[in-house]
C-alpha positions in Angstrom: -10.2 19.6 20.8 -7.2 21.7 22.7 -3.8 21.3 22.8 -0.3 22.7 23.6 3.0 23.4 21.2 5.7 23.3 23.6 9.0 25.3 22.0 7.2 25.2 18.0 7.3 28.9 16.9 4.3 28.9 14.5 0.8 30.9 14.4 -1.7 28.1 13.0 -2.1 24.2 12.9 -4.2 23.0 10.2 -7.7 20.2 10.8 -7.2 17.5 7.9 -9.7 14.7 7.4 -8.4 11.7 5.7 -10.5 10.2 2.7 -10.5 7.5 0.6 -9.9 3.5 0.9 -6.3 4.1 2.2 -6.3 6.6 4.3 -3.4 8.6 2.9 -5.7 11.3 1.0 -6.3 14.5 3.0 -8.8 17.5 3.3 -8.3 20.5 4.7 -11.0 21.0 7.3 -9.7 24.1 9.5 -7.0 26.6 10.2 -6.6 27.1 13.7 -4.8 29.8 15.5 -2.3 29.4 18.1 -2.9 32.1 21.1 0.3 33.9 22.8 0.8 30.7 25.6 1.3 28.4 22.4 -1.8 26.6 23.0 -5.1 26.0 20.5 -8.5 24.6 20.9 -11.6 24.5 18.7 -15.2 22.7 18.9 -16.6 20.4 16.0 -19.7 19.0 14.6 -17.6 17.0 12.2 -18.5 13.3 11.6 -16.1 10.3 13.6 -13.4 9.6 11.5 -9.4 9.5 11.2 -7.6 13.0 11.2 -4.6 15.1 11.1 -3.3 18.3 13.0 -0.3 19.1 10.7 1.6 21.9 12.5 4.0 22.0 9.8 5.5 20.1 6.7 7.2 17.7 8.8 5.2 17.3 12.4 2.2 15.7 12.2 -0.5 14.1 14.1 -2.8 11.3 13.3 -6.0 10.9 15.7 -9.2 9.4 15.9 -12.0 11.5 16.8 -15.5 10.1 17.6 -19.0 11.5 19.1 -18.8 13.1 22.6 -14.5 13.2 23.1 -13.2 15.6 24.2 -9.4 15.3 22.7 -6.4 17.2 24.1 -3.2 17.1 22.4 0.5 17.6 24.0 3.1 18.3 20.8 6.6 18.8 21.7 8.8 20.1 18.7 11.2 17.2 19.4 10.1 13.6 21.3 6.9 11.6 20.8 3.4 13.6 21.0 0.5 12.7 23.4 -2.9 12.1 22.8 -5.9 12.2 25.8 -9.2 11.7 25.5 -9.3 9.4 22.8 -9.9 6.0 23.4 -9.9 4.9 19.3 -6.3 6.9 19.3 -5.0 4.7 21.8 -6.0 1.8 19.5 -4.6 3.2 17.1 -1.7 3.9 18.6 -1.3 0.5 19.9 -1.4 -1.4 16.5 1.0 1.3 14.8 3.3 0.5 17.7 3.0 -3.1 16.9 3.3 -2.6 13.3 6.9 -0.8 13.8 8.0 -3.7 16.2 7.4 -6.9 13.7 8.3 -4.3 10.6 12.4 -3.5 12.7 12.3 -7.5 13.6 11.7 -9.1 10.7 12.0 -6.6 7.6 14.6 -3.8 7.9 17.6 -6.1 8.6 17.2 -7.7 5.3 16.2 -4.8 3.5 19.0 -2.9 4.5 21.4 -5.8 3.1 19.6 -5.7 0.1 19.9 -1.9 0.1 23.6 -2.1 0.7 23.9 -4.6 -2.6 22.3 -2.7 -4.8 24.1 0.4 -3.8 27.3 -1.3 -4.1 26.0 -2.0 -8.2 28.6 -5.3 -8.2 27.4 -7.6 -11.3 28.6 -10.1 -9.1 26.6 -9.9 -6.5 23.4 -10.3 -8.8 22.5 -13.7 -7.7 22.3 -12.6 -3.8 20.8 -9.6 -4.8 18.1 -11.5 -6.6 18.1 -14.0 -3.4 17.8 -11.1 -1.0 14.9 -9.5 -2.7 12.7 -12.7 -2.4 13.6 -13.1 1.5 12.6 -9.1 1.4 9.5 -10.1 0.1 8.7 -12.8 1.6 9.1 -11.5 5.4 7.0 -8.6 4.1 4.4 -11.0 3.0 4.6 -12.2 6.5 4.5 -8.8 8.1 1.2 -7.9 6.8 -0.3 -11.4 7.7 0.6 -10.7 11.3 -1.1 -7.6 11.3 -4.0 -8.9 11.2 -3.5 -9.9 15.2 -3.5 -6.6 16.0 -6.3 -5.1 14.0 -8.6 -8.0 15.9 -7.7 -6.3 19.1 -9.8 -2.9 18.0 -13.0 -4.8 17.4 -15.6 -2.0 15.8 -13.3 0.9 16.5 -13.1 3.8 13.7 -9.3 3.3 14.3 -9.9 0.3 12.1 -10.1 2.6 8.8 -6.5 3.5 8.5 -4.9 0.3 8.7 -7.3 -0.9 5.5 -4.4 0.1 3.6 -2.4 -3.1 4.5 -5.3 -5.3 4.6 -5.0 -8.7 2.3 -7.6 -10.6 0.7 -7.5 -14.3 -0.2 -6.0 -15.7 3.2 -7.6 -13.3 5.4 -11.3 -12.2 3.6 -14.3 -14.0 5.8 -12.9 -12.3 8.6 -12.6 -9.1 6.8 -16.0 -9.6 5.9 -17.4 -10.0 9.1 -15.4 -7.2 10.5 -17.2 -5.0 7.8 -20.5 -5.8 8.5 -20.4 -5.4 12.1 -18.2 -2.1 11.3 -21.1 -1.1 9.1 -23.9 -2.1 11.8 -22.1 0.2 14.9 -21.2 3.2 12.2 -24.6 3.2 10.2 -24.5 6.1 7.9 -21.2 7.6 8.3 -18.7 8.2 5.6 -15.8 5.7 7.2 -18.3 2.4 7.3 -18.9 2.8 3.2 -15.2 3.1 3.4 -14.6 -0.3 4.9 -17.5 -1.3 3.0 -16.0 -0.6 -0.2 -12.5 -1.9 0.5 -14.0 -5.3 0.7 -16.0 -5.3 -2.3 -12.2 -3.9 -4.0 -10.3 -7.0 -1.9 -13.2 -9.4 -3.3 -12.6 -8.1 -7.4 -9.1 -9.3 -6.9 -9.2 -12.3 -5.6 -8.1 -15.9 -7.0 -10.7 -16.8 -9.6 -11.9 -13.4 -10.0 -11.4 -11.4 -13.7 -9.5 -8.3 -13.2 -10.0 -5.2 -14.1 -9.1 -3.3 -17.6 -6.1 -1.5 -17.8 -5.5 1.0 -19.8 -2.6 4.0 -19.4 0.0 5.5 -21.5 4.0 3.7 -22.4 6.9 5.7 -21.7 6.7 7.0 -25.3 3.1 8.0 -24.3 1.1 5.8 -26.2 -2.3 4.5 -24.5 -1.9 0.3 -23.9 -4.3 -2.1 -23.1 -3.9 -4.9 -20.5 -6.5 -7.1 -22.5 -5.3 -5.9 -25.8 -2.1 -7.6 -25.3 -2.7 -10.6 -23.0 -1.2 -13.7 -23.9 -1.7 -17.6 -22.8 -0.4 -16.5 -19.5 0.2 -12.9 -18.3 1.4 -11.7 -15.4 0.5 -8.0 -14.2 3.4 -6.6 -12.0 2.6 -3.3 -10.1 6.4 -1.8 -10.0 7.8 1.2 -8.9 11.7 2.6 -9.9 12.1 3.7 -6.0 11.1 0.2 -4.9 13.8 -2.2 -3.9 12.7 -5.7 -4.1 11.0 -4.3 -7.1 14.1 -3.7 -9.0 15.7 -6.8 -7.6 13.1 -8.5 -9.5 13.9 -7.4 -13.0 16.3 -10.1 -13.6 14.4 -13.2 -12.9 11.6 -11.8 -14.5 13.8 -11.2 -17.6 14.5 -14.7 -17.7 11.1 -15.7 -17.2 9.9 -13.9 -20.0 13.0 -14.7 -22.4 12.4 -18.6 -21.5 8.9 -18.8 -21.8 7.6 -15.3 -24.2 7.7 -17.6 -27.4 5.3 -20.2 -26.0 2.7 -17.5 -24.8 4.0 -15.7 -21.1 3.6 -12.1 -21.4 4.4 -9.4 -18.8 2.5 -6.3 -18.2 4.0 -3.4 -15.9 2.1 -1.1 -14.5 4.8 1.8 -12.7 3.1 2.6 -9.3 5.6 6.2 -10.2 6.2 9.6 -9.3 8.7 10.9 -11.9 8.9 9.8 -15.6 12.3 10.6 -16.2 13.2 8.2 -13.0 10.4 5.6 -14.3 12.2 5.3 -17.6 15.2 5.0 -16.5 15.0 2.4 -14.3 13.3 0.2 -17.3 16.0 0.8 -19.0 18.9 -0.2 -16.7 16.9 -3.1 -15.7 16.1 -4.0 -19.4 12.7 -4.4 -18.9 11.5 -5.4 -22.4 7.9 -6.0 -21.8 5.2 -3.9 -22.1 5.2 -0.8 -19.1 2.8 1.8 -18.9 2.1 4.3 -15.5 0.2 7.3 -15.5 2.8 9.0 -13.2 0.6 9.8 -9.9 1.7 7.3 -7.4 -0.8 5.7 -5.9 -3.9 8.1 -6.6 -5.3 6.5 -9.9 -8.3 4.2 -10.5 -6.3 1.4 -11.3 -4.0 1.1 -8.2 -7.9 1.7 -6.5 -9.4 -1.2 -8.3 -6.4 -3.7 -8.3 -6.3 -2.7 -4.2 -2.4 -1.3 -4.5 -1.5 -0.3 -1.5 2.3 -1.6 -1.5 4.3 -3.1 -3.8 5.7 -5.0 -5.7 2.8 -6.7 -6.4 1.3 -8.9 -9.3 -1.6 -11.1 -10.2 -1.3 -14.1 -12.9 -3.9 -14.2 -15.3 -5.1 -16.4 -17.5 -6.2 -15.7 -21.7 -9.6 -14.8 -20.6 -8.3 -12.1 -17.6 -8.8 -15.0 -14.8 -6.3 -14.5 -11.9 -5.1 -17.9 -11.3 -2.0 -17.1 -9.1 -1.0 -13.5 -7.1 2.1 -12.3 -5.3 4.1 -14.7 -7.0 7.5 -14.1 -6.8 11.5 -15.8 -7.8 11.2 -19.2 -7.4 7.7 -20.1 -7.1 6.7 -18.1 -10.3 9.2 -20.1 -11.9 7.2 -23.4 -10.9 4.2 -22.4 -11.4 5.2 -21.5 -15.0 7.1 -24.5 -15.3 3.8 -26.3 -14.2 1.4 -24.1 -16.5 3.8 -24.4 -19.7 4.3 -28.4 -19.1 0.4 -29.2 -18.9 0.1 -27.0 -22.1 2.7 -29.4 -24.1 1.2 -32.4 -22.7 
């Protein structure tokens, strides 16, 4: 690997190595030192996977290195970086390109309205609020479904690994499946095919019909709750975050759900996918979310968001008595049917 900082006053770049089923974990794998003409380059008997030259807090770049390339990198300080010699880059490349395209089409204009709303904080505008946050979620329900277009375009490629993180399960699984084994066939023994491996057994535990997984963390008075300690008829787990939009624009129907349908068995369970407790509790309060809510306060990087397959939210799963999902991403007015549905045949 060699490359060139062009107008970047630094003396090192560092090597990371991603790990883990989504990709956004990093190790630290070298330092290397930038000679007088601002240019680096280093040989490696590392194994093919996804990596990172970080040249400082804010300037990295993501590349995929596999056996035999020989990978040169051009990094301006301002402008778009390029990448040679790295066929599985340009993959990768490709389908992050693609990604941006349908995510600026069909998902930033509406959440920016709903943005707006909620920075505007007029009661009145509750019910569009509540309105725009299902159209929010529903085109970003149909962002990830069209990814799947592009990630058939990379057939075996390791440059398959870091898009796992937006992978669905359900709709999309035999061909997830199949794309696994054949991964796991060309990349026998390496570190990236138990990877992909792995993120299908995690896509297969949360499927409709499937009994999830225990969950057990701290409320925000720091008392440990458990998921199947409190389940009721129905429950639904909803993976929230305070910084999360179409989250919060959810508290309200979810309020009424609960108030409408608590006495006759409908719990809620919250897990915070948060950062900051101080935020985490506030936003539970000013969204009067009276439920149970628990979060162990580390993002993403906890066992639970690995075995429920968090990798965006807001996300939920309804379960039954017994910890059977029977419905997921279930949002406004659908989960109101289907609990209007559920709650009926229970009467009858």
């Amino acid at each position: 690997m060699k490359g060139k900082l062009n107008n970047i006053d630094t003396e090192q770049v560092l090597l990371y190595q991603a790990k883990g089923l989504n990709a956004n974990q990093f190790d630290v794998m070298d330092t290397l030192s930038i000679d007088a003409d601002s240019t680096f380059s280093s040989s490696y008997s590392l194994e093919p996977h996804y990596y990172r030259l970080s040249i400082h807090d804010s300037l990295h770049v993501p590349f995929i290195a596999d056996s035999g390339q020989q990978i040169t990198m051009n990094i301006p300080a301002e402008g778009e970086y390029e990448v040679s010699g790295s066929p599985d880059t340009e993959l990768f490349e490709e389908y992050e390109k693609f990604r941006m395209e349908v995510l600026r089409e069909t998902v930033y204009p509406v959440r920016g309205q709903l943005d707006d709303l909620r920075e505007e904080n007029n009661p009145e505008d509750a019910e569009r609020i509540e309105k725009l946050g299902e159209r929010v979620l529903k085109a970003e329900e149909s962002y990830r479904d069209t990814l799947i277009h592009a990630v058939k375009k990379m057939g075996t490629s390791i440059a398959i690994y870091p898009t796992m993180v937006r992978w669905k399960g359900d709709k999309h699984i035999d061909y997830y499946e199949g794309l696994a084994a054949d991964f796991s066939e060309q990349h026998k023994g390496l570190e990236v095919a138990e990877l992909v491996s792995e993120k299908i057994r995690t896509l297969k535990q949360v499927s409709i019909g499937d009994k999830v997984s225990e969950i057990v963390a701290p409320d925000t008075s720091g008392v440990e709750r458990s998921l199947y300690n409190n389940l009721g008829k129905y429950t639904l787990i909803d993976f929230f975050g305070s910084w999360c939009g179409p989250c919060r624009s959810e508290s309200d129907h979810l309020g009424k759900m609960y108030d409408q349908y608590n006495s006759s068995g409908f719990e809620i369970f919250g897990f915070g996918i948060e950062y900051e407790k101080d935020r985490w509790i506030r936003a539970i309060n000013k969204d009067n979310r009276t439920w149970i809510n628990v979060s162990t306060v580390d993002g993403y990087s906890n066992d639970i968001a690995e075995a429920y397959s968090i990798t965006a939210i807001p996300k939920n799963f309804l379960v039954d008595e017994n910890g059977i999902i029977i419905a997921k991403d279930i949002h406004g007015q659908e989960l109101k049917e289907k609990l209007e549905e559920l709650f009926s045949e229970q009467s009858q």
